[in-house]
N, C-alpha and C positions, 0 to 999 in steps of 0.2 A: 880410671876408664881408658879402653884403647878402644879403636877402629878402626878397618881397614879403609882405602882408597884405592876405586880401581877403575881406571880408564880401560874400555873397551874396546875392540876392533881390532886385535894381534891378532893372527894365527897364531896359537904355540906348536913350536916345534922343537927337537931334540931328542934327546933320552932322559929317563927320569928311571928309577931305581925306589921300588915300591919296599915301605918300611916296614919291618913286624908285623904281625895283628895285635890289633888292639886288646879283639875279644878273645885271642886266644892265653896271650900275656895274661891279663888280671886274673883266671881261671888256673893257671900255672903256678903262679906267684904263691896263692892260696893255697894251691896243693902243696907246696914247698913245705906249710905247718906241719903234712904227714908224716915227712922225714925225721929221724934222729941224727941224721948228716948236712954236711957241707951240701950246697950244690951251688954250680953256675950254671944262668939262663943267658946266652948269647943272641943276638939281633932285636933288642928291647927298644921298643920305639922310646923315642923322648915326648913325650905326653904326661897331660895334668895326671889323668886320672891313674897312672901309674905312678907320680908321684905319691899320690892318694893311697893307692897300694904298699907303698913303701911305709909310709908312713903309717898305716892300718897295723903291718907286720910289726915295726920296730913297737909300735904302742902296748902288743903284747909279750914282746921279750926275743925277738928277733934278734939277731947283726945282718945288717946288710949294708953293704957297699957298690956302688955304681961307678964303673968307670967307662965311659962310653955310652957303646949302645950294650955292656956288657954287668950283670947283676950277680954279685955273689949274696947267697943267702945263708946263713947259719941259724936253724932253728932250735939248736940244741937245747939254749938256755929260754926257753917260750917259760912266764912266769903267771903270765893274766889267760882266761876264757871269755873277757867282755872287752865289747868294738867301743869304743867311746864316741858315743853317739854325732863330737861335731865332725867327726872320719866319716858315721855311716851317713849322713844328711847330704854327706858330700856329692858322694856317689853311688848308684844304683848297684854295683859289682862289689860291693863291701861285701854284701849278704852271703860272697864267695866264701868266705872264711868259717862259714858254720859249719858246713860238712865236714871240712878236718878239723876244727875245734872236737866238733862231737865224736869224730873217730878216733881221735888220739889219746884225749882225755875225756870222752863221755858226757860232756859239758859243755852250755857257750851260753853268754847274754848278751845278745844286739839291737838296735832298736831299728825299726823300720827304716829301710834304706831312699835315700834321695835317689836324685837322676834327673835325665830329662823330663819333661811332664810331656810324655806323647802319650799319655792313657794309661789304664791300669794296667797294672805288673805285680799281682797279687803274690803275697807267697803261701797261699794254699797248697800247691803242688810241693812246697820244699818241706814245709810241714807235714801232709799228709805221709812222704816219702819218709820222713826223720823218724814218724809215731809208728810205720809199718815194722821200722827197723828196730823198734825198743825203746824209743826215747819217751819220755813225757814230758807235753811240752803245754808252757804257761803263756800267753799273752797275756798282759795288763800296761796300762797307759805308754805305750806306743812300744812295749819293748816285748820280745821273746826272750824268754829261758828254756836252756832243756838240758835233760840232766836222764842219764841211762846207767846202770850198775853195766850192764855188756850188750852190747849192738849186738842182733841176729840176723842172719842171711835172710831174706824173703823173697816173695814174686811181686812188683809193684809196677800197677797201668799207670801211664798216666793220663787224665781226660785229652790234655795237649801235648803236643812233642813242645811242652818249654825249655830251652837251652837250658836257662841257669839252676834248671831241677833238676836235669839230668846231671849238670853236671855235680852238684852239691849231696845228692845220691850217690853217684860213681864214689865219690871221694869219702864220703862217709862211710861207704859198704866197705871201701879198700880190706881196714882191719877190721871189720867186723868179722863174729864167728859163723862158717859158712858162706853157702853159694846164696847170693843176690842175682834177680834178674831183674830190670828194667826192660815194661814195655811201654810200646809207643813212646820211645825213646825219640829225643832230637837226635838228628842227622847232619848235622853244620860239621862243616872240619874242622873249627874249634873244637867239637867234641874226640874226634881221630885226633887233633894233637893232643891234648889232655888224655888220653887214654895210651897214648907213645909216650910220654912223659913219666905220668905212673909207673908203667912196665917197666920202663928206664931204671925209675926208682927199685923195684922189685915188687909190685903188684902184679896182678895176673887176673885179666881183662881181658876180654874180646868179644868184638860183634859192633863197634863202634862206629858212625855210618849207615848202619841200618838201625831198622826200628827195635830191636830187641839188642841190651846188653848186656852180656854176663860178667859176673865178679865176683872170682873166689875168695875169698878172704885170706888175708897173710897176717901173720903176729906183728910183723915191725919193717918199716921201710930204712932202711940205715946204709945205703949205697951213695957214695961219694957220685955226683955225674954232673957230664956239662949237656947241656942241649940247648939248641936252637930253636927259635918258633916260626914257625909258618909264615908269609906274609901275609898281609893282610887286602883280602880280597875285596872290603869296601874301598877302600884308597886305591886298589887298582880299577874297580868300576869308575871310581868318582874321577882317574885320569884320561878311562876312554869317553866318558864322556865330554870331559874337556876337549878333547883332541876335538871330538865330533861340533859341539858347539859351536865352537871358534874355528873351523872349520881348516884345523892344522894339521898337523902330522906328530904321531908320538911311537916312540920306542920305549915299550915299557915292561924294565927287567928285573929280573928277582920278582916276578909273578909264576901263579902255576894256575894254565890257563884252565884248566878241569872245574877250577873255583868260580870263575865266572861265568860258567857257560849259558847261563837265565840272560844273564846282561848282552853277552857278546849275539845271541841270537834276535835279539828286541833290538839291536841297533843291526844288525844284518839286513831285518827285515824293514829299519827304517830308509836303507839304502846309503848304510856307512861302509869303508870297507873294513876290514878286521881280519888280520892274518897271525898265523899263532905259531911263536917256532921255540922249542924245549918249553924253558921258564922264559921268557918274553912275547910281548903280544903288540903289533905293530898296526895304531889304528888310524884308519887316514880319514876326513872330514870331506864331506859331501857337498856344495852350493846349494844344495835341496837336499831334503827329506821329506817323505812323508809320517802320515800319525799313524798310532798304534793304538791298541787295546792291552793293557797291562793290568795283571789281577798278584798282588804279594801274596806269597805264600811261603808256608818253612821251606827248609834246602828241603831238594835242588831246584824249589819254583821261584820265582824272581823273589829278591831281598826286598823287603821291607825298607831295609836300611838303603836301599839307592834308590826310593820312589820317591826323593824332593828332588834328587838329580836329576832323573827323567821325568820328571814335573819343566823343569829350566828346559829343557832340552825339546820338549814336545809343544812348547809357548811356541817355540818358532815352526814348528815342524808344517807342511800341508796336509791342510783339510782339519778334522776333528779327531780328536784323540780322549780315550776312556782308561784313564785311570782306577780301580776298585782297591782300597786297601781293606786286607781280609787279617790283620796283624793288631795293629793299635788303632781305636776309635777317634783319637786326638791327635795324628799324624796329619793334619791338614794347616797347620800352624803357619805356615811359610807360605802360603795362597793368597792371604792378605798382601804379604811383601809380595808376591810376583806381580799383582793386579797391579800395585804401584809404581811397577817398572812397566805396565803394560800390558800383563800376560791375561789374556781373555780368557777366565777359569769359572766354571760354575759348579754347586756343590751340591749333591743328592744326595742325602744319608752318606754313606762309605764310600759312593764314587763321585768321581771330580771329572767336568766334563772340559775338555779345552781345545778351545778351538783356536788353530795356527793365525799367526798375527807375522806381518811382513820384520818387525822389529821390534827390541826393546829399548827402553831410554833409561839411561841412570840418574837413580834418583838417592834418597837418605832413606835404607830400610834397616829392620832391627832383626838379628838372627835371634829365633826364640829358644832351638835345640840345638843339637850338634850337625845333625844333617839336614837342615833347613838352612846351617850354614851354608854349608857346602853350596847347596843351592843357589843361593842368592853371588857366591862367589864367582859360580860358573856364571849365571845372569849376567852378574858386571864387565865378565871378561867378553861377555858376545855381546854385550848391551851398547848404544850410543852414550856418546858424554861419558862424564863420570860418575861414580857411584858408591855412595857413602856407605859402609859398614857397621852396625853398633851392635855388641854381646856377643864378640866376639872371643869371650872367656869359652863359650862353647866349644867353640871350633879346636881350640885349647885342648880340649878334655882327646879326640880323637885323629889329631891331625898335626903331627911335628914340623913345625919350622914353611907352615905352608907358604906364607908370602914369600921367601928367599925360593925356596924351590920352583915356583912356577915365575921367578925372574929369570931363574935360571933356562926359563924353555921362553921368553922372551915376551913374559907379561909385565904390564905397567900398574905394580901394584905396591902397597906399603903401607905400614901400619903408625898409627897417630899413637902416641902413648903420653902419659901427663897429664892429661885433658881437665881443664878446670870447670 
């Protein structure tokens, strides 16, 4: 067992230097199976869940090697089409690996992938998309199989823009015969890098970003390349809101401010300042704020993914603040822990109603997810006293080396390991 420990009431200040994506990594990594080449993926966060990845890849006959923050993959020798279930339980982004399992060799068995528990994440849509394309696919006691003589190009809606179907589709269609379109496609720039990736590779793709995408089919991907992946635009929300909370000052480089503009205008409009120059974004913290109305929605409406942040962030803020998540049902996990540090939260069906409170106090809470972490992290660092941490394996999965980094911008924070 580990925990954090974090005394509150810094400003943080400094520059900070935002890592990889997260979600754009494990969707890469996956695609890497299309290849019949070498490739290197350069600015690889150091994170569980790419562990996980790693370890997913080599379980099927991969080579890979990690030096840094830098990943060579060789999937030449890939010998297995099945995820071994205690890899998929691990993690929710396993189920990446089906779409080029099934494209490369027309085949895969995995079994229902783990994750956070912030609500369902059915894989209806990756199914649906796999059968349009040719496959025939089995479910029985918790695992899929799908097995196709030759993928066909098709035209495929989907009910929702869900990321990990667009993108398990893109990669499946790569070699398939014929043109594939995806509509009502996700629009995250995860999906724009995984679709530069590809092409890198020698796929031939476009429309990525928008709701419809198109995919010609190519016989074989066999292009030696290196690429680099995006940063990763939750860890640069989840620093501007640090800055704001703690009411410091941050320089925050190796972002591309285009990715957060849902976030960077909800804290404008709370009366933060926020200045944006190339790749870095300069946010300064306010003595006050007042509340907002925030409703998640796919890119480019606010992230799902930073609505425990600005959950922390609107406890303090003035007057009443409306929350609505329109994304996962079970994203309210972490309201329990803020009420415990103080945060006056109340809950209607999908929205959370919370009304500004002069302060927080630290107290012993338990992170449930990965960004419920985050949350309670921020919490600690604006909160009174100190403030105990526990499951913090989450934070793990999304967040590299977080307590060292934010000493570095001059928080009083560190992590207990051993624990009996």
């Amino acid at each position: 067992m580990e925990r954090l420990i974090v005394t509150g009431g810094t400003p943080l200040r400094g520059s900070i230097a935002v890592s990889g994506a997260k979600n754009a990594i494990l969707p890469i990594m996956a695609a890497s199976l299309l290849s019949e080449s070498r490739v290197v993926l350069e600015g690889v966060p150091f994170l569980k869940d790419v562990q996980t990845m790693k370890e997913t890849l080599e379980s099927l006959g991969a080579k890979i090697k990690l030096t840094g923050d830098t990943i060579e993959v060789n999937p030449s020798g890939l010998h297995s089409q099945e995820v071994p279930s205690s890899l998929a339980r691990r993690m929710r982004a396993s189920n990446l690996v089906m779409g080029p399992l099934l494209g490369r060799f027309g085949t895969f068995k995995a079994s229902y992938p783990g994750g956070c528990t912030i609500g369902s994440r059915p894989m209806d849509l990756h199914i649906k998309g796999f059968e349009a394309l040719g496959a025939k696919i089995d479910e029985d006691h918790g695992y899929i199989k799908a097995e196709a003589a030759k993928l066909k190009g098709t035209e495929i809606h989907l009910d929702f823009p869900s990321v990990g179907a667009t993108e398990n589709i893109m990669m499946a269609a790569t070699l398939a015969e014929g043109t594939t379109i995806i509509r009502n496609a996700a629009r995250e720039p995860e999906i724009v890098d995984l679709q530069n990736y590809l092409n890198k590779m020698g796929a031939r793709i476009r429309g990525a970003g928008m709701d419809s995408i198109r995919i010609d089919g190519v016989k074989k991907l066999n292009r030696e390349i290196s690429y680099r992946v995006i940063p990763d635009r939750i860890e640069t929300g989840t620093f501007m809101v640090a800055a704001a909370i703690t009411r410091g000052e941050l320089v925050i480089e190796n972002a591309i401010p285009e990715h957060v503009e849902a976030v960077t205008a909800k804290l404008r409009e709370a009366g933060v300042q926020v200045r944006e120059e190339d790749d870095r974004i300069i946010v300064k913290g306010s003595p006050v704020w007042k509340g907002l109305d925030i409703r998640t929605m796919p890119f480019p409406g606010f992230p799902t993914d930073m609505q425990p942040q600005m959950m922390v962030f609107l406890c303090l803020a003035q007057g009443t603040s409306i929350i609505t998540e329109n994304i996962f049902e079970n994203r309210y996990r972490h309201v329990g822990e803020l009420r415990r540090m103080g945060g006056q939260i109340q809950l209607e069906g999908r929205s959370a109603i919370i009304k500004g409170v002069p302060r927080l106090t630290g107290t012993v809470v338990e992170a449930t997810d990965l960004r419920a972490g985050a949350a309670l992290v921020l919490g600690g660092l604006a909160a009174e006293n100190t403030t105990v941490i526990e499951g913090v394996h989450h934070l793990d999965r999304g967040y590299g080396n977080l307590e060292e980094r934010l000493r570095m911008l001059g928080a009083q924070i560190y992590r207990e390991t051993n624990l009996s």
